[in-house]
C-alpha positions as semicolon CSV with decimal commas, in nm:
position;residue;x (nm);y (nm);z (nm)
1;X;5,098;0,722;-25,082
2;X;5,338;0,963;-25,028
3;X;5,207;1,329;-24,901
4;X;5,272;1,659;-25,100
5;X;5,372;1,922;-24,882
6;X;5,151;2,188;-25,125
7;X;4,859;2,277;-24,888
8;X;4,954;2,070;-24,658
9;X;4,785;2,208;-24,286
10;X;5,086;2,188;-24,053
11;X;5,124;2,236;-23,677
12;X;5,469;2,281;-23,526
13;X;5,486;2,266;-23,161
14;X;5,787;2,485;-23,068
15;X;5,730;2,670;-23,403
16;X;5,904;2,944;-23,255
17;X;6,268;2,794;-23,137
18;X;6,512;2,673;-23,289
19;X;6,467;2,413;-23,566
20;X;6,045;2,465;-23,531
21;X;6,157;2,810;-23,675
22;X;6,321;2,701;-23,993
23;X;6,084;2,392;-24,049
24;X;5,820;2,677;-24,024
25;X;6,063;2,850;-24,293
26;X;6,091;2,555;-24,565
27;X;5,762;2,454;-24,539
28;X;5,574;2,762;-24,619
29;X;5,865;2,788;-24,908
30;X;5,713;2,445;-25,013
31;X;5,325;2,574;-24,998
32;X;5,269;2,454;-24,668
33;X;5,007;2,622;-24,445
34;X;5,159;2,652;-24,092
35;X;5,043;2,695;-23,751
36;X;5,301;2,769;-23,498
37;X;5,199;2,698;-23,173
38;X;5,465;2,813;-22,884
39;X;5,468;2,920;-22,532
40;X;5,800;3,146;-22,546
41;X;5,989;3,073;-22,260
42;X;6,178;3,251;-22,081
43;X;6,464;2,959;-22,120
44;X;6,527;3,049;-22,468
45;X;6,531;3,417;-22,530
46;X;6,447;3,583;-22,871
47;X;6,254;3,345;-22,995
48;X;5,990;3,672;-23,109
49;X;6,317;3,754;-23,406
50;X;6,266;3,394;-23,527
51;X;5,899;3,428;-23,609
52;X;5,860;3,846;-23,683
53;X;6,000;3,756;-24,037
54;X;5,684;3,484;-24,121
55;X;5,377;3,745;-23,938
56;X;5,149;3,821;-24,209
57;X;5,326;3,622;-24,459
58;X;5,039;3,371;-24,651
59;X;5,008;3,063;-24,454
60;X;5,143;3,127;-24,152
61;X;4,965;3,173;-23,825
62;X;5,120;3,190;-23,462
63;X;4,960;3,045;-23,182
64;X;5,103;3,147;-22,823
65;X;5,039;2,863;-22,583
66;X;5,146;2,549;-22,432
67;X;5,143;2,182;-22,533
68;X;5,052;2,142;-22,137
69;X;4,688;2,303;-22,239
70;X;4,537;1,997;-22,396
71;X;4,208;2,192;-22,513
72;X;4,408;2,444;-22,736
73;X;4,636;2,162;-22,837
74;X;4,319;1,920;-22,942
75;X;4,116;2,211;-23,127
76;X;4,459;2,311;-23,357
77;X;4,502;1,960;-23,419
78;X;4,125;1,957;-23,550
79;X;4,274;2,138;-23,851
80;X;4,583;1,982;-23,903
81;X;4,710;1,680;-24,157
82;X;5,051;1,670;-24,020
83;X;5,204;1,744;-23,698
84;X;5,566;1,797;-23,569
85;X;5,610;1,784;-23,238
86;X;5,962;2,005;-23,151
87;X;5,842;2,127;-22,833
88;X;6,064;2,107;-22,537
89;X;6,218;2,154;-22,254
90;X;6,635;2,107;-22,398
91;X;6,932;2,166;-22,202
92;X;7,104;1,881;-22,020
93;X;7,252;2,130;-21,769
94;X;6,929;2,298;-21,729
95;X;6,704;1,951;-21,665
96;X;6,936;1,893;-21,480
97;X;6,816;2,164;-21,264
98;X;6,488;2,122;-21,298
99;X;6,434;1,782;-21,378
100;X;6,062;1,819;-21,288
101;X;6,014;2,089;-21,552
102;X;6,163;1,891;-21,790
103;X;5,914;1,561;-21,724
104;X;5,643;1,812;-21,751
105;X;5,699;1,938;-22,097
106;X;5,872;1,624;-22,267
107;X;5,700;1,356;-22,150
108;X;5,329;1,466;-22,006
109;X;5,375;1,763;-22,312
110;X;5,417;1,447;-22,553
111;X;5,136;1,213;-22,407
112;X;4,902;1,571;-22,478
113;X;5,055;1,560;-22,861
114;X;4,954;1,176;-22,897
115;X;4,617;1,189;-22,745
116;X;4,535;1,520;-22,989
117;X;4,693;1,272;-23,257
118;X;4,454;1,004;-23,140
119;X;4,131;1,214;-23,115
120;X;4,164;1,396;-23,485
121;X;4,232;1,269;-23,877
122;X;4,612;1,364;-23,858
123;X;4,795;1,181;-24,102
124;X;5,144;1,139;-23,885
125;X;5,325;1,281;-23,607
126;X;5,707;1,383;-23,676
127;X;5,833;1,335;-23,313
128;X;6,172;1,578;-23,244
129;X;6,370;1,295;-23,026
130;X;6,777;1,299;-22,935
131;X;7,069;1,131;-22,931
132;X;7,107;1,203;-22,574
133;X;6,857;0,895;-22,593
134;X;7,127;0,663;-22,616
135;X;7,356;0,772;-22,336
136;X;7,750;0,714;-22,337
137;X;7,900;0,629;-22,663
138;X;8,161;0,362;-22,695
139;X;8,324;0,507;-22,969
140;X;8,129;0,340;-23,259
141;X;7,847;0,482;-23,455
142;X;7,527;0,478;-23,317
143;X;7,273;0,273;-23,445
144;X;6,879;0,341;-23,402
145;X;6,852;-0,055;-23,238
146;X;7,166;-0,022;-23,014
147;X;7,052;0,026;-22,661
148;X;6,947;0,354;-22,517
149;X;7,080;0,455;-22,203
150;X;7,050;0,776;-22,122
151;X;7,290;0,928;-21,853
152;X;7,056;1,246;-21,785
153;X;6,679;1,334;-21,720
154;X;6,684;1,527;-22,057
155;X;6,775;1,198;-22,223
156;X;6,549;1,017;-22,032
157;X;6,257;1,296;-22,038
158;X;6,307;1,217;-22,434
159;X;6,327;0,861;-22,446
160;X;6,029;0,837;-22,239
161;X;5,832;1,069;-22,490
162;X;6,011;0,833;-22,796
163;X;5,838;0,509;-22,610
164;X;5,504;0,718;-22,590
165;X;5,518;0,746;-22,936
166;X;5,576;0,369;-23,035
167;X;5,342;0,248;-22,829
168;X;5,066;0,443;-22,870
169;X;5,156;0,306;-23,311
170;X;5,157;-0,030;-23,136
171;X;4,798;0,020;-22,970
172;X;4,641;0,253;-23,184
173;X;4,831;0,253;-23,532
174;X;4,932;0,609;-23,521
175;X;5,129;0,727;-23,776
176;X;5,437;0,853;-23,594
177;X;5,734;0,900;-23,688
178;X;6,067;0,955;-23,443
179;X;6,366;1,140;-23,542
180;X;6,672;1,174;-23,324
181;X;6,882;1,502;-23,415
182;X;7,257;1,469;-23,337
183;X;7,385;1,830;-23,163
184;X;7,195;2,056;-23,447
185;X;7,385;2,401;-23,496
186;X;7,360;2,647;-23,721
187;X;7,172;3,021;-23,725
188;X;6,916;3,119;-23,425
189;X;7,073;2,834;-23,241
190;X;7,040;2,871;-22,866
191;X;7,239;3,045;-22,656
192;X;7,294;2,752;-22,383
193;X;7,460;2,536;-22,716
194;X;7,778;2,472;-22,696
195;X;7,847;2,638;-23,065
196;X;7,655;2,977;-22,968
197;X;7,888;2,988;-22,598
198;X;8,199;2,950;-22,743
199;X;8,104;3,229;-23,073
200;X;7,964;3,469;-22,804
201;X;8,296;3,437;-22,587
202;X;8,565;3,477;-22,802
203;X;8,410;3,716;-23,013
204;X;8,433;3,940;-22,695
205;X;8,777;3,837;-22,634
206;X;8,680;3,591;-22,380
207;X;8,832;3,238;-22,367
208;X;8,617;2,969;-22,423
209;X;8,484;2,767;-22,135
210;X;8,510;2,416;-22,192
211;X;8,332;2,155;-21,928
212;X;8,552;1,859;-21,882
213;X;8,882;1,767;-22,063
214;X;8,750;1,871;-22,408
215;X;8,786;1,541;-22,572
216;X;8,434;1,428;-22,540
217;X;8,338;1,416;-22,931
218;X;8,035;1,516;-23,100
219;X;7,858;1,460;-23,457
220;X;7,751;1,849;-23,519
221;X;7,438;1,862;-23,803
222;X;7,399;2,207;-23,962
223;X;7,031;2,283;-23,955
224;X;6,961;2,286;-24,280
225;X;7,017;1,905;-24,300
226;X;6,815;1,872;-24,034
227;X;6,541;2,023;-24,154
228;X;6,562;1,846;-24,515
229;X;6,556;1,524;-24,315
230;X;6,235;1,654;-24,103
231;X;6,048;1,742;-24,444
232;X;6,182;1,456;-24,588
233;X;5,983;1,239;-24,314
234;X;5,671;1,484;-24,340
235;X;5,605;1,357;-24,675
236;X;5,751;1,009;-24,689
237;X;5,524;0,666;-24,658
238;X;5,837;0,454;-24,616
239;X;5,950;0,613;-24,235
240;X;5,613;0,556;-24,090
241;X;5,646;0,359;-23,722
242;X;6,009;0,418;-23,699
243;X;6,309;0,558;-23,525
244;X;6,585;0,749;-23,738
245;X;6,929;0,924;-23,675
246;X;6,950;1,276;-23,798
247;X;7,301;1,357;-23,788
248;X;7,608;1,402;-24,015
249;X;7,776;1,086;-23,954
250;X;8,166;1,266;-23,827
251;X;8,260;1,376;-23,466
252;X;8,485;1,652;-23,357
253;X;8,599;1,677;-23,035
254;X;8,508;2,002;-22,840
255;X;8,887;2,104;-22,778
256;X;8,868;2,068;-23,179
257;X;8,527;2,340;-23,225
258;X;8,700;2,591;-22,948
259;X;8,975;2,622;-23,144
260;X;8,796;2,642;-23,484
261;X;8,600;2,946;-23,344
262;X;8,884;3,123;-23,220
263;X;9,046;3,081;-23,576
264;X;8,746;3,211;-23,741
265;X;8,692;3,523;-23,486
266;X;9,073;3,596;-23,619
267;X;9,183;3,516;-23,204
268;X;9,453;3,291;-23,247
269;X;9,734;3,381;-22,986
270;X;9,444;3,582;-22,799
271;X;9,258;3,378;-22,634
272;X;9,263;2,995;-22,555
273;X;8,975;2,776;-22,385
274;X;8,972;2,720;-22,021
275;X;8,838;2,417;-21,843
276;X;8,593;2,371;-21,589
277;X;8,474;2,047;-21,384
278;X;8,252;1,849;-21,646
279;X;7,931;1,840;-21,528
280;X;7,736;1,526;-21,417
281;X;7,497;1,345;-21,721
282;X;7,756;1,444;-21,984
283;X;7,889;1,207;-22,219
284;X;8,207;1,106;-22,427
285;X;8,073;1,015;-22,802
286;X;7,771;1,111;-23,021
287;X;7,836;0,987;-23,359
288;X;7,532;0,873;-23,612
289;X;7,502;0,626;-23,825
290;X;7,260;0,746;-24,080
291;X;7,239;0,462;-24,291
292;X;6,874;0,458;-24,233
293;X;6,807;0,772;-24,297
294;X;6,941;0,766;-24,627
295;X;6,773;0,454;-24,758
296;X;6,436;0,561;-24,567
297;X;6,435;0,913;-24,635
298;X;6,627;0,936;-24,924
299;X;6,853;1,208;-24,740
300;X;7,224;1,255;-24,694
301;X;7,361;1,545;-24,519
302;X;7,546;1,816;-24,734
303;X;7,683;2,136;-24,514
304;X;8,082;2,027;-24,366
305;X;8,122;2,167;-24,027
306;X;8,342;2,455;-24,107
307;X;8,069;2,571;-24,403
308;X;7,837;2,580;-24,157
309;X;8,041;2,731;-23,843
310;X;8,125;3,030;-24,123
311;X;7,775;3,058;-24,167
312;X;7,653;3,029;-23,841
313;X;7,949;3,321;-23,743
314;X;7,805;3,576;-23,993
315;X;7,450;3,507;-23,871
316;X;7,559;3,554;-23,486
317;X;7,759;3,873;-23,576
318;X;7,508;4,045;-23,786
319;X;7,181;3,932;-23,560
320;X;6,992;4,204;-23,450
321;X;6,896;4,000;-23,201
322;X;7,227;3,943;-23,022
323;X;7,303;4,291;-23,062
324;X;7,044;4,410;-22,906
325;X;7,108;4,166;-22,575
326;X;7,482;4,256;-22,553
């Protein structure tokens, strides 16, 4: 039977960044009660803008701490019917750097999720995966059984947490659910994205630095989708046990978003990207194929990429929270 969101006792690990934020957002619009629970770091700054709109709004509660602290993790999961799990340590250039950090949080971080899931009466786990999970693209559409061969220790940190997840449904019939997001954008995105860089150069007159040749392609999913998709697996029977794209299902190269930002930021003739050595654990193609999505979830993605690059423009330029950091 499927779940109603109305009432529902929600956790979000990562509540506080990016997508936790607006899942925090459309649930509470739904009648949700939500419990945030985030550690703020340092790695993703202003996280305090994306929450000070929800404090003492009805049904919301903020928790700071880490996923790391199994006893505070275990006790809010005492209290909790459904939890989504969109803590992490993202960034393939920064686990990259610290590719200990990043084992830490997304794959010991995880096991502490599951074994809260295990010890309470949570009804399912919605577990934030990637499609850095499956590694260099061969120019076809990904599909959620094709192999996963991830060229980075952020796709691996996540794939390990992903095969957590199944096998603790195999051994102890958890009701997880794993969703990889394809490069989500869109409104208090982070500043390390792609997206956020190149808006943040050339709206300073700076060109846009592109890492490698600029044809490697990516499928770009405007948050909002991604979030309908999340909810969508929150209160849906049919997704339980399995693995799901979350993406728009069309690439664009990133030669092709540089020069869509400098049109939008009115540049053109001012400024033009320039390229730097690619950096190692990168790769060519993410492209979804959502099929499963949309016949499991009943979801199909809506916002076109230059909707939601105008949107996400408008948000970046009026953010109090970018202003204030300039």
């Amino acid at each position: 039977m499927s779940l109603n969101p109305e009432g529902l006792r929600v956790l979000i690990t990562g509540g506080a960044g990016f997508i936790g934020s607006h899942l925090a957002d459309r649930l509470l619009d739904l009648g949700s009660n939500v419990t945030v629970l985030d550690n703020f770091d340092e790695f993703y700054r202003g996280k305090e803008w994306n929450v000070a709109h929800n404090l003492g709004r009805k049904g919301y509660r903020l928790v700071r701490g880490d996923i790391l602290d199994f006893e505070l993790l275990n006790g809010l999961a005492e209290s909790t019917d459904v939890m989504i799990h969109a803590a992490a340590q993202p960034g393939v250039q920064e686990c990259n750097l610290n590719p200990g950090k990043a084992h830490q949080v997304n794959v010991t971080g995880t096991l502490n999720v599951l074994l809260a899931l295990k010890q309470n009466q949570v009804s399912r786990l919605i577990y934030a995966s990637s499609s850095s999970v499956y590694g260099d693209g061969d120019h076809r559409r990904m599909k959620e059984a094709d192999p996963t061969n991830p060229t980075c220790p952020y796709g691996a940190s996540k794939l390990a947490g992903e095969k957590y997840c199944l096998a603790f449904r195999e051994v102890y019939r958890l009701p997880v659910v794993c969703l990889r997001y394809f490069s989500v954008y869109g409104p208090r995105g982070r500043p390390d994205q792609v997206l956020y860089r190149f808006v943040s150069q050339v709206s300073k007159g700076v060109p846009p630095i592109i890492f490698g040749d600029g044809d490697q392609m990516r499928d770009f999913t405007f948050i909002e989708d991604a979030v309908e998709a999340t909810v969508a697996a929150v209160v849906s029977d049919d997704c339980l046990g399995e693995v799901i794209n979350v993406g728009y299902g069309r690439a664009l190269t990133i030669k092709e978003v540089a020069q869509k930002v400098i049109g939008r930021l009115g540049k053109t003739g001012e400024v033009e990207p320039q390229y730097k050595d690619s950096y190692r654990g990168d790769f060519l193609l993410t492209l979804a194929d959502n099929s499963k999505a949309r016949r499991l979830l009943g979801w199909s993605p809506r916002a076109e990429f230059d909707e939601g690059l105008d949107r996400f423009v408008r948000w970046f330029l009026g953010s109090r929270v970018i202003q204030e950091a300039q």
